[in-house]
N, C-alpha and C positions, 0 to 999 in steps of 0.2 A: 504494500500500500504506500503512495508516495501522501504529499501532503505539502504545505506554501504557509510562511508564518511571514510576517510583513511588519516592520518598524517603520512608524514615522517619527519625524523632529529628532533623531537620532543626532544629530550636531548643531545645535542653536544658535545664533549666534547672539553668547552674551557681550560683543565688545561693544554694542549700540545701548547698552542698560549704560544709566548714571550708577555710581557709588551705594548711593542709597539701595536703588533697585537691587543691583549684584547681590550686595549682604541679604535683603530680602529673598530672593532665590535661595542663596545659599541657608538661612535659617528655615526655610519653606522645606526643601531638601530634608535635614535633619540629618540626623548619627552617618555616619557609612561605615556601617562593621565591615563591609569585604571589601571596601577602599575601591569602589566601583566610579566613585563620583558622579557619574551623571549616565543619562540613558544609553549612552555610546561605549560606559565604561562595562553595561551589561550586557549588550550586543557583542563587544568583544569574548566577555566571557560565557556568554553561551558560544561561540564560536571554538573554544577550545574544548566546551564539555561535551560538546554534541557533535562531533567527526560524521557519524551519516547525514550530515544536509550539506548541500552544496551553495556557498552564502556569495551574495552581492552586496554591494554599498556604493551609496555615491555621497561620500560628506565633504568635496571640494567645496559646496555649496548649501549656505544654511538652507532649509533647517537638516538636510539628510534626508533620506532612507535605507532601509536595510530588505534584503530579502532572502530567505532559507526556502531553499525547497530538496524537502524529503528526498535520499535515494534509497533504493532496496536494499 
């Protein structure tokens, strides 16, 4: 059975946030036990746990996507 798992806003771009905003994200965020930092940092690490999907990304440009698609 194959199967399509899809990311968006995988690479944001915070350098257009003022100071204020940034810190707000970041306290919005909260804790990062697995030092993931942000949606892209998870994207990566599903990439390494999950070796059967065959992954795409384009984050030259905000905001990103990601794409897995299941092999047998």
């Amino acid at each position: 059975m194959g199967g399509a798992v899809v990311f968006d806003d995988i690479a944001p771009d915070l350098s257009t946030l003022s100071r204020v905003e940034l810190e707000g994200v970041k306290k919005e965020l909260g804790e990062d036990p697995y030092g993931w930092r942000d949606l892209l940092g998870v994207w990566r690490a599903i990439q390494q746990q999950f070796r059967n999907f065959r992954y795409f990304e384009h984050v030259q440009n905000p905001p990103g996507v990601g794409l897995a698609i299941r092999l047998k």
